[in-house]
Backbone of each chain as ProteinMPNN parsed JSONL, in Angstrom:
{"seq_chain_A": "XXXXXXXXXXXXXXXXXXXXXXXXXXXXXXXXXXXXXXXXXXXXXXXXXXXXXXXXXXXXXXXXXXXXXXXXXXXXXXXXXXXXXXXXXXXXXXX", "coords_chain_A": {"N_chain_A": [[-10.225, 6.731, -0.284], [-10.221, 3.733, 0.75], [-11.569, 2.507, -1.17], [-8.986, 2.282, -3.312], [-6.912, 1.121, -1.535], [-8.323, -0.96, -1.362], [-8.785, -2.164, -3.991], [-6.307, -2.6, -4.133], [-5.59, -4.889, -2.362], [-7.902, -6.754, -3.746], [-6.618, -6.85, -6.356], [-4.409, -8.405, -6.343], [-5.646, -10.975, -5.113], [-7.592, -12.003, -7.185], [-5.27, -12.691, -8.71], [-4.44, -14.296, -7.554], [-6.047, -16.416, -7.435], [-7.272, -17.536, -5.561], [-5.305, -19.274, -4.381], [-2.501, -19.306, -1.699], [0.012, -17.834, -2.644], [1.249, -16.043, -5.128], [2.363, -17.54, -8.662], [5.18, -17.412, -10.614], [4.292, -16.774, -13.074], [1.397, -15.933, -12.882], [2.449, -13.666, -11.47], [3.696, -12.4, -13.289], [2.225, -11.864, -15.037], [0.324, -9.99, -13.646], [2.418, -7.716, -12.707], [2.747, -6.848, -15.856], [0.271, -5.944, -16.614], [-0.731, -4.51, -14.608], [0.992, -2.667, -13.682], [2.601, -1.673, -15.784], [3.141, 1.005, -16.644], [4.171, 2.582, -14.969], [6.249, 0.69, -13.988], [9.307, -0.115, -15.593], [10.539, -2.775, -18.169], [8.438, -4.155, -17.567], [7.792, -6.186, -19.916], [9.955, -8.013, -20.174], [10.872, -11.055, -19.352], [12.934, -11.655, -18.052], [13.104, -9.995, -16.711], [11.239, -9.363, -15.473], [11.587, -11.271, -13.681], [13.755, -11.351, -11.939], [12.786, -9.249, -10.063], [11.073, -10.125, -9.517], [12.873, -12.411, -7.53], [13.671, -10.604, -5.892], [11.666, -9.793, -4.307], [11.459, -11.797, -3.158], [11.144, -12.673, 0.195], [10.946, -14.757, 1.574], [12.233, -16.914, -0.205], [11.003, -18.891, -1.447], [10.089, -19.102, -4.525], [7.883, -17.729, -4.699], [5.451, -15.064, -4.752], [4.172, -13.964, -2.001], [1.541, -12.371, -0.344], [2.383, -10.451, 1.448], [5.217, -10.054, 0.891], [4.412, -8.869, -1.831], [2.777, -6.324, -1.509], [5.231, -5.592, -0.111], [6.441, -4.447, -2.724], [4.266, -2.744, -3.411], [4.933, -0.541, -1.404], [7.025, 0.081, -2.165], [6.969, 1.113, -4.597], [4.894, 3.136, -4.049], [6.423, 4.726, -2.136], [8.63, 5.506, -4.55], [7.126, 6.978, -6.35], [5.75, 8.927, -4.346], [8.571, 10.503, -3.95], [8.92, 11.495, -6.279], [6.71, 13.148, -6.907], [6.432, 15.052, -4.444], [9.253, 16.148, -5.238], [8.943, 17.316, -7.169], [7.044, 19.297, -6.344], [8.253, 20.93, -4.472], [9.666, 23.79, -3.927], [12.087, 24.232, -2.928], [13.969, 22.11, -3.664], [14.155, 22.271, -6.313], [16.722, 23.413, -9.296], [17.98, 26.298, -9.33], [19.577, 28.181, -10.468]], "CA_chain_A": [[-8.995, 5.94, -0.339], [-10.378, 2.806, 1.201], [-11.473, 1.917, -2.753], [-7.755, 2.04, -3.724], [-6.941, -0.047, -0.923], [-9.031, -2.868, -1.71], [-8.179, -2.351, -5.486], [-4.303, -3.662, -4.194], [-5.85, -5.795, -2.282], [-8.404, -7.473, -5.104], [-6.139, -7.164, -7.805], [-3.675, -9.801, -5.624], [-6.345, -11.884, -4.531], [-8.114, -12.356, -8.287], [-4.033, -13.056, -9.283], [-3.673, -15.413, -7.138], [-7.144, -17.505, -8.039], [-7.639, -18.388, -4.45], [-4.285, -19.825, -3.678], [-1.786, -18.258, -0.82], [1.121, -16.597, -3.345], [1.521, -15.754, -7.01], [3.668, -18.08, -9.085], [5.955, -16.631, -11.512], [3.69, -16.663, -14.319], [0.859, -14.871, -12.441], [3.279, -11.927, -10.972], [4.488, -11.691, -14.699], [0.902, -11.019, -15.779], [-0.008, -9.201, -12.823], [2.976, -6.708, -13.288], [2.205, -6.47, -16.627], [-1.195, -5.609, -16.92], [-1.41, -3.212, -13.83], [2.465, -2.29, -13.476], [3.569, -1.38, -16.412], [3.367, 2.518, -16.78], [5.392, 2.558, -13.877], [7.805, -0.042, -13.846], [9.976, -0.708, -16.631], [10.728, -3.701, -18.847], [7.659, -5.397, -17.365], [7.718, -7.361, -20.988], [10.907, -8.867, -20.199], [10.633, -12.118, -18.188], [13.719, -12.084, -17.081], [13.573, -8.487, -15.734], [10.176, -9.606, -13.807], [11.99, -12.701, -12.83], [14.894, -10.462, -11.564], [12.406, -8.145, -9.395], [10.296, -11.438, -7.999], [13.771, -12.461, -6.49], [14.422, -9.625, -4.884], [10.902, -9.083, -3.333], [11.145, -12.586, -2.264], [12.002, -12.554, 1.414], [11.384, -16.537, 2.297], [12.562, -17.639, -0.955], [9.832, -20.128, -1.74], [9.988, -19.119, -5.241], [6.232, -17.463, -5.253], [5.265, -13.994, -4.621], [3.322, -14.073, -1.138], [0.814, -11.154, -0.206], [3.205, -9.529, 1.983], [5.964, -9.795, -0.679], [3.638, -8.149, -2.955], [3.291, -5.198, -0.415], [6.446, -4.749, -0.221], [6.585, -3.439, -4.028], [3.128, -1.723, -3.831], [5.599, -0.095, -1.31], [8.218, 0.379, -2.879], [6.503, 1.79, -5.694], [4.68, 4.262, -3.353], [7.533, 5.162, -2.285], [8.916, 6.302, -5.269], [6.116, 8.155, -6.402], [6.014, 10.086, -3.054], [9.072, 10.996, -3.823], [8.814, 12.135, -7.193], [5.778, 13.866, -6.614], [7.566, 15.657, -3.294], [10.829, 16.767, -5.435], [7.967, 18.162, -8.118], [6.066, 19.976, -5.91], [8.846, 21.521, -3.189], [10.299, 24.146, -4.959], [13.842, 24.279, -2.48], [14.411, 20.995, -4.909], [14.483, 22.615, -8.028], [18.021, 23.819, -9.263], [17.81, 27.741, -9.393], [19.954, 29.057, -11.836]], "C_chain_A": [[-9.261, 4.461, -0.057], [-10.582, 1.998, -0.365], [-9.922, 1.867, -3.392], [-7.02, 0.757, -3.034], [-7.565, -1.312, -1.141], [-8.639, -2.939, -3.124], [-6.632, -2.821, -5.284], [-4.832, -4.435, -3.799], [-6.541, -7.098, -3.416], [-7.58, -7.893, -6.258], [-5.288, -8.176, -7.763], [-4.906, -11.266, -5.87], [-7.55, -12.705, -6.215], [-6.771, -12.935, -9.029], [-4.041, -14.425, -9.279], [-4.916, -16.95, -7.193], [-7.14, -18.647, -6.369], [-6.395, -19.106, -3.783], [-3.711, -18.469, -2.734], [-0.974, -17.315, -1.807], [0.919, -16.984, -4.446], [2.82, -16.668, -7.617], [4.064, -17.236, -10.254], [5.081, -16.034, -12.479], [2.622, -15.326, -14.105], [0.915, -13.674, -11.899], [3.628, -11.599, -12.149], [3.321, -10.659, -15.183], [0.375, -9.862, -15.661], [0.83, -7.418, -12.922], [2.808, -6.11, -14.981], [1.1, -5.866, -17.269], [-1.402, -4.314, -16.107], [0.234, -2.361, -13.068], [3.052, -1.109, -14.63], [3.901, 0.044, -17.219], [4.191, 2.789, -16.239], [6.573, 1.894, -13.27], [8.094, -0.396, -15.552], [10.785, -2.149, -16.955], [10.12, -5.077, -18.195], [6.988, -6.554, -18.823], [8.83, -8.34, -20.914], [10.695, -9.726, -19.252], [11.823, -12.048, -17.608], [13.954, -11.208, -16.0], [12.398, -8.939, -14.795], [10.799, -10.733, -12.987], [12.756, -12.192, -11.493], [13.849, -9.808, -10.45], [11.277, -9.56, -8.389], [11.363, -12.034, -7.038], [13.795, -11.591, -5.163], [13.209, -8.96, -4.153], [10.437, -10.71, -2.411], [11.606, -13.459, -1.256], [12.289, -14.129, 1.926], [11.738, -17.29, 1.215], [12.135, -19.004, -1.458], [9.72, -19.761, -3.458], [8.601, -18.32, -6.131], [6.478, -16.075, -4.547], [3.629, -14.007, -3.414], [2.437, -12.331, -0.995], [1.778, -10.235, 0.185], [4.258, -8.872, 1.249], [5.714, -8.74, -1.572], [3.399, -6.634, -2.595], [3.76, -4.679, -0.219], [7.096, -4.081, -1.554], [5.653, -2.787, -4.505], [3.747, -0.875, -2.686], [6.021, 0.855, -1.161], [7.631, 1.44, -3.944], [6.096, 3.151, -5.056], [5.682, 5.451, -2.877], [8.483, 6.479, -3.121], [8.391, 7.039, -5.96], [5.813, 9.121, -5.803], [7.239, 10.888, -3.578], [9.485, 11.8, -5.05], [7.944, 13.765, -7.14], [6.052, 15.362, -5.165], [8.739, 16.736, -4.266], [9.921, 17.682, -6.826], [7.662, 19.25, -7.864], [6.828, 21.069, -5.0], [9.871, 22.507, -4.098], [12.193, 24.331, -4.387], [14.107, 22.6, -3.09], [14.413, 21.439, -6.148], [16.023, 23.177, -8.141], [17.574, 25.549, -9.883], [18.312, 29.091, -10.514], [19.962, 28.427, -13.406]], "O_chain_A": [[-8.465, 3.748, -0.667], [-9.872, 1.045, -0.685], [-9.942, 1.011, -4.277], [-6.641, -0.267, -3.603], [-7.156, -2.469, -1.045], [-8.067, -3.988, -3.418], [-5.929, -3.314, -6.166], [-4.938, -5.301, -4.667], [-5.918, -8.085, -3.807], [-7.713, -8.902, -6.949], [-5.16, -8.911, -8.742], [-4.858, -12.221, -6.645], [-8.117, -13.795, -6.132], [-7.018, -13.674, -9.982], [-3.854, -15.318, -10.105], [-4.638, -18.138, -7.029], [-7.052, -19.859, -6.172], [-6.528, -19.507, -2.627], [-4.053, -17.288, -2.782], [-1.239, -16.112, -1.814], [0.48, -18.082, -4.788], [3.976, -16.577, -7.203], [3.285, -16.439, -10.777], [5.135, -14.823, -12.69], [2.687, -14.227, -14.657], [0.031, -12.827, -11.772], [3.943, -10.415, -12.273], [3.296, -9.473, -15.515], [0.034, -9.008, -16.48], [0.264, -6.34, -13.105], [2.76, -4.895, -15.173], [1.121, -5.351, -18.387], [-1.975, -3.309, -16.529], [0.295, -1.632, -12.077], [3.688, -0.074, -14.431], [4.69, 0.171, -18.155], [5.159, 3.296, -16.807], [7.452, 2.246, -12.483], [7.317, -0.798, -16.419], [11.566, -2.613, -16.123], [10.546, -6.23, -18.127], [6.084, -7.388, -18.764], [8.732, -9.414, -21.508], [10.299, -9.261, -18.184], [11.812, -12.44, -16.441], [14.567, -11.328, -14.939], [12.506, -8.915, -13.569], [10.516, -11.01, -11.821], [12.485, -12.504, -10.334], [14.52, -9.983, -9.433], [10.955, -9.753, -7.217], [11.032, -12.219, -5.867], [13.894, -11.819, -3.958], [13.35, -7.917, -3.514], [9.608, -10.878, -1.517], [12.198, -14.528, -1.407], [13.3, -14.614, 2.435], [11.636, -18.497, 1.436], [12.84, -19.96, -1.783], [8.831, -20.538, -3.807], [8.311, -18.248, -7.325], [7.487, -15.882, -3.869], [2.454, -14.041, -3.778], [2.847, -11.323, -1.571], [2.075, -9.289, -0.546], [4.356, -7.674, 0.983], [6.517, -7.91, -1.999], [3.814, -5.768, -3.365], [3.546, -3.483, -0.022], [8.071, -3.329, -1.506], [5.706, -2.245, -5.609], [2.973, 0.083, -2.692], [5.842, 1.918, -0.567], [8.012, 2.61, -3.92], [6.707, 4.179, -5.346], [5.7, 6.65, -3.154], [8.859, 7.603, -2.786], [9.086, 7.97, -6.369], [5.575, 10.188, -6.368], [6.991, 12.089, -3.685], [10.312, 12.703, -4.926], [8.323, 14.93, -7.264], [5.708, 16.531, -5.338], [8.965, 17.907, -3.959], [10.445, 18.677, -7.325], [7.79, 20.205, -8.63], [6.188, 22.084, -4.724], [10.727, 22.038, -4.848], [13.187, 24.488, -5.095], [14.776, 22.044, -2.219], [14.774, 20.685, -7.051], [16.582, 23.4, -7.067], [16.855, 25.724, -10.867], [17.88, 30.129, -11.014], [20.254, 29.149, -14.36]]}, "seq_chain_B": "XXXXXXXXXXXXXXXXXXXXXXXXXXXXXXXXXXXXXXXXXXXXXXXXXXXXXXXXXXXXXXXXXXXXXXXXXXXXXXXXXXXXXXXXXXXXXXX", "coords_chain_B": {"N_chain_B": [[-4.48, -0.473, -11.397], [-2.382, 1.239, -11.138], [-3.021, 3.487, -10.703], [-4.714, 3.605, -8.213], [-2.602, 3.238, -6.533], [-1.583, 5.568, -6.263], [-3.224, 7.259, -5.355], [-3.156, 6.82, -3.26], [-0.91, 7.48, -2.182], [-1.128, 10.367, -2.631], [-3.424, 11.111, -1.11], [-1.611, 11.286, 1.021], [0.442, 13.236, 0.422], [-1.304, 15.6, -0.202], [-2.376, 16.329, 1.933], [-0.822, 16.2, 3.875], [0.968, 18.698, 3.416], [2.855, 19.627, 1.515], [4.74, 19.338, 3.834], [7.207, 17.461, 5.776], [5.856, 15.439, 7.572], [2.681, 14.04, 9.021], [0.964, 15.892, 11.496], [-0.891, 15.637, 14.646], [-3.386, 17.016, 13.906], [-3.592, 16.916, 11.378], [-3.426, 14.166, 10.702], [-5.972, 12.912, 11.582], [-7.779, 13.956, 10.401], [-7.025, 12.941, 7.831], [-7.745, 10.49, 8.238], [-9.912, 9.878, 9.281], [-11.969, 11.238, 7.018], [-10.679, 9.387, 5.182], [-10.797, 7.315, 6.087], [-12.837, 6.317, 7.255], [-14.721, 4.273, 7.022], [-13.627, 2.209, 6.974], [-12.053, 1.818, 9.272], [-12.836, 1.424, 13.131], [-14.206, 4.03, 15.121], [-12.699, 6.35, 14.26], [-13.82, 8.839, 14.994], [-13.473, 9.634, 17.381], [-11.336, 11.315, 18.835], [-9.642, 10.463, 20.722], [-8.738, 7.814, 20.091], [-8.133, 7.772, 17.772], [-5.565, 8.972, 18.506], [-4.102, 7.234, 20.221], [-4.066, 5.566, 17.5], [-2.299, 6.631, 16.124], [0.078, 6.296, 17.884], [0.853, 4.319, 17.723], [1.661, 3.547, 15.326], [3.597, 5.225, 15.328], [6.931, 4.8, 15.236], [9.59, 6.457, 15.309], [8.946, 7.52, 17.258], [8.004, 10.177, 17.138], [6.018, 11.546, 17.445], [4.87, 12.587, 15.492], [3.303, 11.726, 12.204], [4.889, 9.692, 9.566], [5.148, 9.357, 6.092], [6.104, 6.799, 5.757], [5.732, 5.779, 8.308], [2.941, 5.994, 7.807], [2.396, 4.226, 5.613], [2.829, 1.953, 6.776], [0.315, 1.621, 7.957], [-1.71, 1.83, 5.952], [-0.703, -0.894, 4.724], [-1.516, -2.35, 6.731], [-4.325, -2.415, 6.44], [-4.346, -3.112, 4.15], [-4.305, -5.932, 4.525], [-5.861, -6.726, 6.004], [-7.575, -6.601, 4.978], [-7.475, -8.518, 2.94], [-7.709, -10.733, 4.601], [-10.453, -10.606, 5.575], [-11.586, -10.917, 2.812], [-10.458, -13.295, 2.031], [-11.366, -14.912, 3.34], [-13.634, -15.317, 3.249], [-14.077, -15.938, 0.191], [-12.865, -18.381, 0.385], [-13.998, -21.772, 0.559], [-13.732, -23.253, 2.224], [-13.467, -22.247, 4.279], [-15.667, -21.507, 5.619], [-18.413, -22.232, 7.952], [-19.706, -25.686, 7.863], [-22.718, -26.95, 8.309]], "CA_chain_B": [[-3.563, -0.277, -10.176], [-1.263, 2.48, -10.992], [-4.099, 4.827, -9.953], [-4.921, 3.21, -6.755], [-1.254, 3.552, -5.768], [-1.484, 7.235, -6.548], [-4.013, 8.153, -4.714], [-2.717, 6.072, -1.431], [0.318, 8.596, -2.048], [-1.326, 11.698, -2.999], [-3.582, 11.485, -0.112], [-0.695, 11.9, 1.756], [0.823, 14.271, 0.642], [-2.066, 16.964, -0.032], [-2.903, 16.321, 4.04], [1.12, 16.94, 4.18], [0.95, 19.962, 2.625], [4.594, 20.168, 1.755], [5.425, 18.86, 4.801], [7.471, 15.912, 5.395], [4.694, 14.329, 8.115], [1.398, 14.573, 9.621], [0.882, 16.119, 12.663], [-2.09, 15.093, 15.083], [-5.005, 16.847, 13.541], [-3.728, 16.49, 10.097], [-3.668, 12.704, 10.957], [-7.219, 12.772, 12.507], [-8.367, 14.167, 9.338], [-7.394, 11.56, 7.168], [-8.469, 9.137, 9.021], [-11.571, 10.321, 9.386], [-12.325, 11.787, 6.025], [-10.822, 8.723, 4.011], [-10.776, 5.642, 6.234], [-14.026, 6.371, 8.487], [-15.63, 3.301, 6.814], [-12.886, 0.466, 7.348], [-11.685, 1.636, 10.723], [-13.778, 2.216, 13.656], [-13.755, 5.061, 16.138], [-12.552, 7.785, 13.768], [-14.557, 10.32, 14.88], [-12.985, 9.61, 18.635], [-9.725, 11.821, 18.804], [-8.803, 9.673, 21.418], [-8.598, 6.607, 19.365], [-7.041, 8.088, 16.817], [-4.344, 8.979, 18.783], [-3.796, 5.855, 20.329], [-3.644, 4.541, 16.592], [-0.837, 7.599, 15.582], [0.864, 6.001, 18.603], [0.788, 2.475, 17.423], [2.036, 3.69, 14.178], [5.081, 6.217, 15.132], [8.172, 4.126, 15.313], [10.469, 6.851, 15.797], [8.099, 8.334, 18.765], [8.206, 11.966, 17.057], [4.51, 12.553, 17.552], [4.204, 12.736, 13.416], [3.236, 10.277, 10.851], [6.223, 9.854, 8.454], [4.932, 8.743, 5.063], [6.665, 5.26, 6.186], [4.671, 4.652, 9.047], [1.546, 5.754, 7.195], [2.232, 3.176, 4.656], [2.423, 0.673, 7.574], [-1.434, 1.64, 8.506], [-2.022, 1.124, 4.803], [0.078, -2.219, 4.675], [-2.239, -3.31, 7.827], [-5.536, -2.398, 6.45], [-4.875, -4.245, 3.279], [-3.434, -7.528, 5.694], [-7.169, -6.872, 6.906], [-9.222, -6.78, 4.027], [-7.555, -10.042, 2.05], [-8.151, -11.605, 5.121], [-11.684, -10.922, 4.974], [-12.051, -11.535, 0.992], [-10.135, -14.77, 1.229], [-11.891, -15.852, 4.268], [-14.903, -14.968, 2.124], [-14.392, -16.582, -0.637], [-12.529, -19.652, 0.695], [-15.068, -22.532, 0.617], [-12.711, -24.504, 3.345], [-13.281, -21.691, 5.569], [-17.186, -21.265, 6.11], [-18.854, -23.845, 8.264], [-20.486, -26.138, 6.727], [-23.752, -26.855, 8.441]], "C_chain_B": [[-2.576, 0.769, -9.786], [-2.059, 3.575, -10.187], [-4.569, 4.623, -8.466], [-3.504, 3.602, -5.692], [-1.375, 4.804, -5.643], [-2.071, 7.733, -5.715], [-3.669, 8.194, -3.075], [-1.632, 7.5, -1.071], [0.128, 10.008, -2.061], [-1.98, 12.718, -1.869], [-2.845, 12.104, 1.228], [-0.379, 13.059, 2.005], [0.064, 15.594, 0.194], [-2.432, 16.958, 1.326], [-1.604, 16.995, 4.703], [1.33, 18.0, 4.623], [2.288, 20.738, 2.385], [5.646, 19.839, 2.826], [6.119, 17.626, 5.255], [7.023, 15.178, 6.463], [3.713, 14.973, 8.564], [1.388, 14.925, 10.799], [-0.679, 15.895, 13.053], [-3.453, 15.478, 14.229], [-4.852, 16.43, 11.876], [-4.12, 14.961, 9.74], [-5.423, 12.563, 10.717], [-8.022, 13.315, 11.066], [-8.423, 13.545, 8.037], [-7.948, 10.937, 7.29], [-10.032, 9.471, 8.937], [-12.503, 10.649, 8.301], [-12.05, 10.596, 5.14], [-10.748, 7.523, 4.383], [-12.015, 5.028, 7.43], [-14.996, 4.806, 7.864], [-15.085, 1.855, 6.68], [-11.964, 0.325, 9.018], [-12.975, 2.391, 11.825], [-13.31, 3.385, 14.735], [-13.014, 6.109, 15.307], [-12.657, 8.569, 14.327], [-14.321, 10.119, 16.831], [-11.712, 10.118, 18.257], [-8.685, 11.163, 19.825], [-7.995, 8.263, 21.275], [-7.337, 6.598, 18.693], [-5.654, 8.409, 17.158], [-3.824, 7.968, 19.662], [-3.382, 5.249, 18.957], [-2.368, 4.976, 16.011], [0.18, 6.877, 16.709], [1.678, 4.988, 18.315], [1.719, 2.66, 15.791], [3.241, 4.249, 14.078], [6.14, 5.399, 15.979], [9.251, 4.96, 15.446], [9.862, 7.911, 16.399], [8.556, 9.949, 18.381], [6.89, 12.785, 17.403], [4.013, 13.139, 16.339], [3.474, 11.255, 13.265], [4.11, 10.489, 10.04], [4.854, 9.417, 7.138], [5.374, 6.923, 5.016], [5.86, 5.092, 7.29], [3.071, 5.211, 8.633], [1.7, 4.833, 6.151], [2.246, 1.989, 5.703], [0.583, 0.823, 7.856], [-2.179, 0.872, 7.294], [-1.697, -0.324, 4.818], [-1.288, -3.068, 5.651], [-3.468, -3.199, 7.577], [-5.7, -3.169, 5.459], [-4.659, -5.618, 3.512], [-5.384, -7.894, 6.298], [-8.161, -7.004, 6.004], [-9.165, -7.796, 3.271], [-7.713, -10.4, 3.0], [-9.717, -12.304, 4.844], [-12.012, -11.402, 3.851], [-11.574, -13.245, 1.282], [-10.75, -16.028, 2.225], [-13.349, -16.307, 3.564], [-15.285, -16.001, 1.201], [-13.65, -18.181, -0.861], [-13.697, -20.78, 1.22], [-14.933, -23.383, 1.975], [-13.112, -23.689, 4.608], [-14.554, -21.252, 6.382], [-17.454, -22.895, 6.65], [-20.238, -24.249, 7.463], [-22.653, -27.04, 6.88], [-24.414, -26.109, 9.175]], "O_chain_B": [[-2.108, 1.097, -8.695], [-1.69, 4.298, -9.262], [-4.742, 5.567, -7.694], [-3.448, 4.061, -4.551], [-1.19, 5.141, -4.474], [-1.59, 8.724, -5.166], [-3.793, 9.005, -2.158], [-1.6, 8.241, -0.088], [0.962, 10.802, -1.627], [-1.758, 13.891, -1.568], [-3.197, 12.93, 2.069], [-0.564, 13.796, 2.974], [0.707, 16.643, 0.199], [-2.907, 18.031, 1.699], [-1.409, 17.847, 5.57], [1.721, 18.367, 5.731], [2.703, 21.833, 2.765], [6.869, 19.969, 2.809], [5.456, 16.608, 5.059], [7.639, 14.119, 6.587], [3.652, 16.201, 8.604], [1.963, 14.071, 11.474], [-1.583, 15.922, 12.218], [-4.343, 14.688, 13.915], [-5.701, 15.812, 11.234], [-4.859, 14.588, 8.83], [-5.929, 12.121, 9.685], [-9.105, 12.755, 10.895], [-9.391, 13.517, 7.276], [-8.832, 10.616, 6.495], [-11.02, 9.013, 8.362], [-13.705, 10.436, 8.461], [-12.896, 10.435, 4.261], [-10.65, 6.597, 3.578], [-12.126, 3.997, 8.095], [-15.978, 4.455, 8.519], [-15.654, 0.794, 6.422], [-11.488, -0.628, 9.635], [-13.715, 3.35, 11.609], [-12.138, 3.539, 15.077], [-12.643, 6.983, 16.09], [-11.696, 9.332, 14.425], [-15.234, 10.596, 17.506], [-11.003, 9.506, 17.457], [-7.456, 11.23, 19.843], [-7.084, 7.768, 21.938], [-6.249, 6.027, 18.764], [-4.706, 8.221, 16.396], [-2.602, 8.112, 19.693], [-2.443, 4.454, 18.996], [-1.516, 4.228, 15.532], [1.338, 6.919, 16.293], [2.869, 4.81, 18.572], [2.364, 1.715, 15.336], [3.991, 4.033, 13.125], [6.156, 5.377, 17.209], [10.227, 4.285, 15.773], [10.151, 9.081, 16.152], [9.226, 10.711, 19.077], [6.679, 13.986, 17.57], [3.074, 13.916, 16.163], [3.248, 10.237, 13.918], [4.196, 11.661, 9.671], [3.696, 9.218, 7.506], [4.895, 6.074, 4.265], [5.162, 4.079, 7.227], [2.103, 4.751, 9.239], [0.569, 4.68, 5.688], [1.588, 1.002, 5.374], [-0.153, -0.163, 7.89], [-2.889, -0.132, 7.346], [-2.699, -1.025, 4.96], [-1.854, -4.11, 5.319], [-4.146, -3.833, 8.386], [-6.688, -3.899, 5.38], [-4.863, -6.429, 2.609], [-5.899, -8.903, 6.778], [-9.312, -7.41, 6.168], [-10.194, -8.268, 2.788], [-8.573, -11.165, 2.564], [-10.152, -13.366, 4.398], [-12.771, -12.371, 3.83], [-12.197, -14.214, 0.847], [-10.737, -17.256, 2.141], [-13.889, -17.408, 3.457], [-16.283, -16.721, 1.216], [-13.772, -18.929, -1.831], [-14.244, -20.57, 2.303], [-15.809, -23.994, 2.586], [-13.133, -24.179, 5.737], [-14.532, -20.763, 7.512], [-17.11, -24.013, 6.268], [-21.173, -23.707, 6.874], [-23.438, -27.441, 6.02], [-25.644, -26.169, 9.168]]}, "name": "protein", "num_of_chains": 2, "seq": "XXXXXXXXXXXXXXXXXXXXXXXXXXXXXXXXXXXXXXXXXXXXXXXXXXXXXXXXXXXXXXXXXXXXXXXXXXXXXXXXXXXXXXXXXXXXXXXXXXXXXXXXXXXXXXXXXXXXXXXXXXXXXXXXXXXXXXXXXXXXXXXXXXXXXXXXXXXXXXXXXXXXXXXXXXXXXXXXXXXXXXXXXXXXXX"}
């Protein structure tokens, strides 16, 4: 697991070309390239625009590490819980 | 990246095993089995439960899937440090 871990980490840190946060352009890419199986209408800019708002807590306009975190997540998240309602069969509907 | 996420999650929940958290040894067996080479003291059960301590926010004596994504959250807080300390030119001394 520690290789997955650094693969979120790296894949930020090659985004962001040495600076602190991701500007728009480079979270567009970023979701696009390694997002977009799993999130939808990462071709639309306005829908990534829409989802960099709302993961960004100090409103600086950029997508900070932590930020970023908080929708590798999020994402987790909802994969857990997919994967969970898959696997548990008192979640299935019975008749 | 999608696959890196996956696995962060999967690990989980095959350690789980259906269950909705880890209990001590299940913990101790993660840890040990998939993060023995970015944290130290693993293979101390005493550690480890000092670190399940540090981690359970609603003091149940589990791991939720939420505060194992904080451990995650804090190991990758720990490894861009290193990389960007790394590969920040500003941040090595210079004679």
């Amino acid at each position: 697991m520690e290789g997955a871990i650094k693969t979120v980490v790296m894949q930020y840190l090659t985004s962001a070309r040495g600076k602190d946060s991701l500007g728009g352009k480079s979270f567009q890419k970023l979701v696009q390239s390694q997002l977009g199986n799993i999130l939808s209408d990462t071709d639309s800019s306005s829908a990534v625009k829409d989802m960099m708002k709302g993961l960004d807590d100090n409103h600086d306009g950029k997508v900070s590490f932590q930020e970023y975190l908080t929708l590798v997540g999020y994402l987790a998240n909802s994969m857990s819980e997919q994967k969970s309602a898959a696997s548990g069969p008192e979640e299935t509907p019975k008749h």
